[in-house]
C-alpha positions in Angstrom: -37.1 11.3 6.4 -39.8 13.6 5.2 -40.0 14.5 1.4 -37.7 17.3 0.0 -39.4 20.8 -0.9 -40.5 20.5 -4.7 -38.0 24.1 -5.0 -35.4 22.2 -3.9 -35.9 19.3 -6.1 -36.5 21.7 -9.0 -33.0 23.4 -8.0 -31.0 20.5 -7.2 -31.8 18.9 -10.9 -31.3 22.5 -12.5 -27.7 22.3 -10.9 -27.0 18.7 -12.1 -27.9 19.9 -16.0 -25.4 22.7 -15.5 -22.6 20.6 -13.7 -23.1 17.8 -15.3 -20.2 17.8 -17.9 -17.8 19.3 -15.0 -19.0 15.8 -12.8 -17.4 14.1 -16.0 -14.2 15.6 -16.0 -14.2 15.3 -12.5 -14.7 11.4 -12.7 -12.6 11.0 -15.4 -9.7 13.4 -13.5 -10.2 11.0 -10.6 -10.2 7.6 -12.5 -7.0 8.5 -14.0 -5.4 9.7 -10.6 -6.6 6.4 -9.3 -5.3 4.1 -12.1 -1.7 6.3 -11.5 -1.4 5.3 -7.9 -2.8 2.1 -7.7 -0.3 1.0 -10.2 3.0 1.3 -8.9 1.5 1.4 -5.5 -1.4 -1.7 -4.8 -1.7 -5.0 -6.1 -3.1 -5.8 -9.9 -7.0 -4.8 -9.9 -9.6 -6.8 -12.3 -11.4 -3.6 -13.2 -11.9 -0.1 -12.2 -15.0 1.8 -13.8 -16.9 5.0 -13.2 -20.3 6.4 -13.8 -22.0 9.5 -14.0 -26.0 9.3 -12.1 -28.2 9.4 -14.9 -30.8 12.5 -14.5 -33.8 9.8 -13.7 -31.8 7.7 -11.3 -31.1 11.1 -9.0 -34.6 12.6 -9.4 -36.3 9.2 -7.9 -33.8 9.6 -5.3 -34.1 13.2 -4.3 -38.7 12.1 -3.8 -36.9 9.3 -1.5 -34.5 10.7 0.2 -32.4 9.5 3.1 -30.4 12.8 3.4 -31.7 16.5 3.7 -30.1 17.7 0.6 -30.2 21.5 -0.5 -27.6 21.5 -3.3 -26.4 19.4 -6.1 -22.8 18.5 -4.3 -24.4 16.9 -1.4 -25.0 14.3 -2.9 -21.9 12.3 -2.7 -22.8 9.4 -5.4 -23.6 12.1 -8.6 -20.0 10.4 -9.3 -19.4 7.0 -8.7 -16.2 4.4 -9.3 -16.3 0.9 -8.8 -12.9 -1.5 -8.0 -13.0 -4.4 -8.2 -10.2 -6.9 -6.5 -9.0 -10.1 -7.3 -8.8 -11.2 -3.5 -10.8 -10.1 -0.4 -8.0 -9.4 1.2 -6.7 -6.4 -1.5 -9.5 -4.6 -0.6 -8.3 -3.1 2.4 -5.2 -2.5 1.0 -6.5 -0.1 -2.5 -8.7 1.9 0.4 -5.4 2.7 2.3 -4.3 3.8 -0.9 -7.4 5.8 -1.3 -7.6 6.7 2.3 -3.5 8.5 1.4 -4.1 10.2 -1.5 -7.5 11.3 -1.9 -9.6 13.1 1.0 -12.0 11.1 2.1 -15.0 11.9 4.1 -17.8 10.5 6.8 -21.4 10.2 5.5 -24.1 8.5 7.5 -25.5 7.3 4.6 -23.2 5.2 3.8 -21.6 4.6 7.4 -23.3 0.6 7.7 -21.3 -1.9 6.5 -22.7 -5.3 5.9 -19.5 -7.2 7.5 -19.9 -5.5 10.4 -22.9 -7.8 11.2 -21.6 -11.4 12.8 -25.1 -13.2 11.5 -24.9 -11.4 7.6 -22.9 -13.2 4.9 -21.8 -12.7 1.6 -21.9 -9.2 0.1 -19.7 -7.1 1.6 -17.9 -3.9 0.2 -15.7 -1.0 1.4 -18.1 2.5 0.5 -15.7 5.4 0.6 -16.7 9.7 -0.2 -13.7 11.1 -1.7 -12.8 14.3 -2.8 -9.3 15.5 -4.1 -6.8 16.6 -1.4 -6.0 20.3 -1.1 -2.9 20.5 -2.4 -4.0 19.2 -5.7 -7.2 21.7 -5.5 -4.7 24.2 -5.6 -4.2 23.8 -9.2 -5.3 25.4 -11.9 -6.3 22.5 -13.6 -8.3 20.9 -10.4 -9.8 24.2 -9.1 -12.6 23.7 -10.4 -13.5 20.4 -8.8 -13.7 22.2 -5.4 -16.4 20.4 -3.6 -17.2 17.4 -5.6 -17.2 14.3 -4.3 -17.1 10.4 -5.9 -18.1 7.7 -4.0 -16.1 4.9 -4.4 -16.7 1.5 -3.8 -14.2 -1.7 -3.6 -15.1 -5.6 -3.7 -13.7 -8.8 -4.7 -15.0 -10.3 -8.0 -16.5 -12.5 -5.6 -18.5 -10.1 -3.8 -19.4 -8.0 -6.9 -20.4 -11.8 -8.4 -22.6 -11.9 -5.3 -23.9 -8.6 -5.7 -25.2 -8.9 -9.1 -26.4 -12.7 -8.6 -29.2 -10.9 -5.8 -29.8 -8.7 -8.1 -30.8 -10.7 -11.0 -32.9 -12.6 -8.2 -34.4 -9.6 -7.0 -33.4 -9.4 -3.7 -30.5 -8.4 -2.0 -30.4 -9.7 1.7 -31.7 -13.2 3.2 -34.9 -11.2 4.7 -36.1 -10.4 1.1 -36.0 -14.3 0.3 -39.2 -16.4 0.3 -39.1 -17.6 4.2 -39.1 -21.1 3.4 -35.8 -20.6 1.1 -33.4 -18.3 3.8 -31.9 -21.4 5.3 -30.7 -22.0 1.7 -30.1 -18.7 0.9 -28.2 -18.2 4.5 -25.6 -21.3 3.2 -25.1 -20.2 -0.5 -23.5 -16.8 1.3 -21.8 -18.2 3.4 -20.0 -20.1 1.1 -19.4 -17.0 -1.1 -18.0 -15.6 2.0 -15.8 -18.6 2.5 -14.5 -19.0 -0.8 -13.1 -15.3 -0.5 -11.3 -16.4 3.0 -10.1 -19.6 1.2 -8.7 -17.9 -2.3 -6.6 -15.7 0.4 -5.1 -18.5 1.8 -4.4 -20.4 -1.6 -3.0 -16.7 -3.0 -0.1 -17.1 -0.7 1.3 -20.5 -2.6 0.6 -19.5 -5.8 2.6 -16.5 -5.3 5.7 -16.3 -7.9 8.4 -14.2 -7.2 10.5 -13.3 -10.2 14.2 -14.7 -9.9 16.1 -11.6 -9.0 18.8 -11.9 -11.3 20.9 -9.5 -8.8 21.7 -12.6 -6.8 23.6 -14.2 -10.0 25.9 -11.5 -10.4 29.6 -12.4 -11.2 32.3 -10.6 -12.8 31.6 -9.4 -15.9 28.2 -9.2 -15.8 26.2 -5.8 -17.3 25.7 -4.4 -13.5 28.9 -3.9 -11.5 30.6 -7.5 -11.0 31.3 -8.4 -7.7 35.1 -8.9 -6.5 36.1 -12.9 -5.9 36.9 -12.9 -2.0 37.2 -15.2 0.9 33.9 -16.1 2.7 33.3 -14.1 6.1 30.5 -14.3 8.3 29.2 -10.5 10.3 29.4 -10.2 13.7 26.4 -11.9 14.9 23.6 -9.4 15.2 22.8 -9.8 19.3 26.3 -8.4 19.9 24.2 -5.0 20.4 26.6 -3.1 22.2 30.4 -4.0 21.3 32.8 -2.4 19.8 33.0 -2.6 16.1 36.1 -5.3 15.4 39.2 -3.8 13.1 38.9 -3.6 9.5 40.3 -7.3 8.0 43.0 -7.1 5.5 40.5 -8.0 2.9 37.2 -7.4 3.2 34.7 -9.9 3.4 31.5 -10.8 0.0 28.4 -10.8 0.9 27.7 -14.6 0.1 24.9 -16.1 -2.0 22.0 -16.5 -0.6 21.0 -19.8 1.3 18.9 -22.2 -1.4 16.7 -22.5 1.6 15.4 -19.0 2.7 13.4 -18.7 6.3 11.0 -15.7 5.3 8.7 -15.9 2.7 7.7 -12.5 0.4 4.2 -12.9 1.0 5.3 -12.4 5.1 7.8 -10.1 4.3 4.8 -8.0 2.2 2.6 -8.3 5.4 5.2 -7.4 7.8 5.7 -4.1 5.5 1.8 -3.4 5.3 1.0 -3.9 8.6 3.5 -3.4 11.3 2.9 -0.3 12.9 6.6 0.6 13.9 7.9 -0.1 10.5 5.0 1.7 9.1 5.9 4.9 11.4 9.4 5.3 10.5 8.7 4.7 7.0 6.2 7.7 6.9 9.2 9.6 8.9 11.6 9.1 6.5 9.2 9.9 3.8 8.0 13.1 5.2 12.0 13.8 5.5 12.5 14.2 2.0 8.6 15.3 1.3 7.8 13.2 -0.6 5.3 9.9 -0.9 5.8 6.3 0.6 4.5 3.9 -2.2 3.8 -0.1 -2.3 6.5 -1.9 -4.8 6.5 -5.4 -5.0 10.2 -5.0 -6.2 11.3 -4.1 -3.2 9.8 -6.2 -1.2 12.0 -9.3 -2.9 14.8 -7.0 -2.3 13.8 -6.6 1.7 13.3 -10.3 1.8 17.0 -11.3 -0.1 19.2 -8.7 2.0 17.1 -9.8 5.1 17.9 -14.0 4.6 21.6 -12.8 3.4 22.0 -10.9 6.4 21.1 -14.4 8.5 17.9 -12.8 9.9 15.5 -15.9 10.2 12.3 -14.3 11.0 10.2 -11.6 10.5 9.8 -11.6 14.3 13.5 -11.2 14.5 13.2 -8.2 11.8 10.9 -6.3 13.8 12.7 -6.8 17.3 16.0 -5.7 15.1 14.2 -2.2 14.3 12.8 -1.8 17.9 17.0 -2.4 19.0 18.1 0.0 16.6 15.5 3.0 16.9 17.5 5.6 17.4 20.5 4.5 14.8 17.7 4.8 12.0 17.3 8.5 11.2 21.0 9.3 10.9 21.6 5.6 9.0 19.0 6.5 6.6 20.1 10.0 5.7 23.4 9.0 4.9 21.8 5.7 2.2 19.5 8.3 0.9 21.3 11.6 1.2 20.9 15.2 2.0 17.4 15.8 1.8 18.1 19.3 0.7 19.6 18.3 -2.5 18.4 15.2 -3.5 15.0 15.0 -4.3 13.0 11.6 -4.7 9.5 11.0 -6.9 8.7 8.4 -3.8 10.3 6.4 -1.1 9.4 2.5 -1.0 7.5 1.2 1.9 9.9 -0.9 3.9 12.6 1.8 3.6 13.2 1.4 7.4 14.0 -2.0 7.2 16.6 -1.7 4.3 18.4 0.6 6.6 18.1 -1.6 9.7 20.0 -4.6 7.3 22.4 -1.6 6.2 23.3 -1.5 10.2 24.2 -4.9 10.1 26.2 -4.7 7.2 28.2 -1.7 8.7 29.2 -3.7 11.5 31.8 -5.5 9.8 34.0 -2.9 9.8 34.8 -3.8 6.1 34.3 -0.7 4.1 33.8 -2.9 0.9 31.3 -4.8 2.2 28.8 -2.5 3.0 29.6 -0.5 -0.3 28.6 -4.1 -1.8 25.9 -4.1 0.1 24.2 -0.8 -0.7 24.7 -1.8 -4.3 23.2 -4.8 -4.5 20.5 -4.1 -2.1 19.6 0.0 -2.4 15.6 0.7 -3.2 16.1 4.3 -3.5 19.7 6.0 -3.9 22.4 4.5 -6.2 25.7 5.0 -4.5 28.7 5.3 -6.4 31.6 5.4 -4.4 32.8 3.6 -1.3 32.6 7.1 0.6 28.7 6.3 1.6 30.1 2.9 3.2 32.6 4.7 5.2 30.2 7.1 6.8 27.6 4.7 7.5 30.9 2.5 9.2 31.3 5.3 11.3 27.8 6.4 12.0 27.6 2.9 13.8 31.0 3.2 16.0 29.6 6.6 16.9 26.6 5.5 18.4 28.0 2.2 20.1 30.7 4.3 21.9 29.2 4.2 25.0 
């Protein structure tokens, strides 16, 4: 790349003395935004800190440039945030976060990524250009921001230890290593890498879920109590297309569950994260009430209860369940969440799709106090109130198994 014009230069570092208290408010605008969404939405971060480029920093990079720049906003790293993850594996999951609420954008200079290489180890890290979406631009108070970018980058503390371990030695890859030292050098980052891979695994069995106290409900307890009645099995969930059975006298309690429970929450949380049909009819049923589908690690210990009380032993099993019941979804969730002209919700949990799917198998009891049980004990979103929601979601069901 050939040297910039000296004008240019001149102009470009004129602009960054004018802008360069709006590039802090934009930073700080963003870090906030950030810290709001990652908080209910992502798992628990070690750090998440921003910078402004200092004046010197840009003029040495605007004599070596990699870019043709002509203004001060393109250059996408004049703002810059770090995140830093506890596991390699969270990584992925803040930039999806990024990726939904922030507009993020291509740059070749920063479109190499070290993992991408199957003979490089160690440092890798997730470069991202994001700007604020356009809705938000829209407001007064973002308006102003029109055009600014942040890169954003997001590592494990591992591979930020890494990072700053070359750079105290003074290089940054195995080729800038004395030649007699990159066989060494080529096994120390390797074992970084591995260690990431490893603390993923070992994350899974250190995992605590709290104790859901919803499960020890009896009668009397703050939260409605549960009525004492006889023990009744549902219908068993292959039955796919007969006829819902007559209501029972008395309806049947939703039993404790097992002490032994097939799925695990740390499944259950990648089954919600990662499988695409899921995924799809959560963002439907998001878009519905327009509004935004978050990450809560609530409900996914709610998904994972109601799933092993409902007798579904795998998370195989759950997703064949919502590929059975497709087209039962849209009208089952409307009636669990209600009129989407009327009620209005701040967010809708990831994993929505399958609480409805386990409110289908509660409705085929037949037993109208069951299901209102259900939904009660088991709702992420809506908080029903009366046995009226149970009855339409009863009949829902016998609507679309009448053949």
């Amino acid at each position: 790349m050939k040297p910039l014009d000296p004008v240019v230069i001149d102009k470009i570092l004129t602009q960054y003395d004018q802008q360069k208290k709006t590039y802090q408010d934009f930073l700080d605008r963003t870090l906030t935004l950030i810290q709001e969404f990652i908080v209910p939405d992502g798992p628990k971060v070690h750090s998440i800190i921003g910078r402004i480029k200092e004046k010197e920093s840009l003029a040495e990079k605007l004599n070596q440039p990699k870019e043709a720049y002509a203004r001060l906003n393109d250059i996408p790293d004049i703002a810059g945030i770090r995140i830093i993850t506890y596991f390699e594996e969270e990584v992925q999951v803040i930039a999806e976060i990024i990726r939904r609420e922030f507009n993020v954008s291509a740059s070749p200079e920063h479109s190499k990524i070290l993992s991408a290489d199957p003979h490089r180890f160690g440092y890798h890290s997730t470069n991202l250009q994001v700007g604020l979406l356009d809705n938000r631009l829209e407001l007064i108070e973002y308006r102003r921001f029109r055009g600014f970018l942040v890169e954003l980058q997001i590592r494990s503390v591992l591979q930020h230890a890494w990072l700053e371990i070359n750079k105290h030695l003074g290089f940054q890859t195995r080729e800038h290593c004395p030649p007699q030292k990159q066989r060494e050098y080529a096994r120390i980052t390797a074992l970084f890498e591995l260690a990431d891979q490893e603390l993923n695994q070992i994350k899974s069995f250190s995992y605590q879920p709290k104790k859901a106290t919803r499960l020890e409900l009896l009668p009397g307890d703050p939260l409605p109590p549960l009525p004492e009645l006889p023990s009744e099995t549902l219908p068993p969930i292959e039955e796919e297309s007969a006829a819902l059975p007559p209501p029972a006298t008395t309806p049947a309690l939703l039993e404790k569950i097992p002490a032994s429970c097939l799925i695990r929450h740390e499944e259950m949380e990648r089954f919600v994260l990662e499988n695409r049909l899921l995924t799809a009819y959560d963002r439907r049923i998001a878009d519905h009430y327009d509004t935004r589908l978050i990450f809560k690690t609530q409900s996914i210990i709610t998904l994972t209860e109601a799933c092993c009380q409902l007798d579904i032993a795998s998370i195989a099993e759950a997703g064949e369940l919502i590929r059975n019941h497709e087209k039962r979804i849209k009208p089952m969730a409307r009636i669990l969440l209600g009129d989407p002209t009327v009620i209005k919700y701040e967010h809708i949990s990831r994993g929505v799709t399958l609480l409805v799917i386990c409110a289908i198998l509660a409705a085929k009891s037949g037993h109208t106090n069951t299901v209102f049980q259900f939904i009660n004990r088991y709702h992420l979103e809506n908080d029903p109130t009366s046995t009226g929601i149970a009855s339409e979601l009863i009949d829902c069901l016998q609507e679309h198994l009448t053949p």
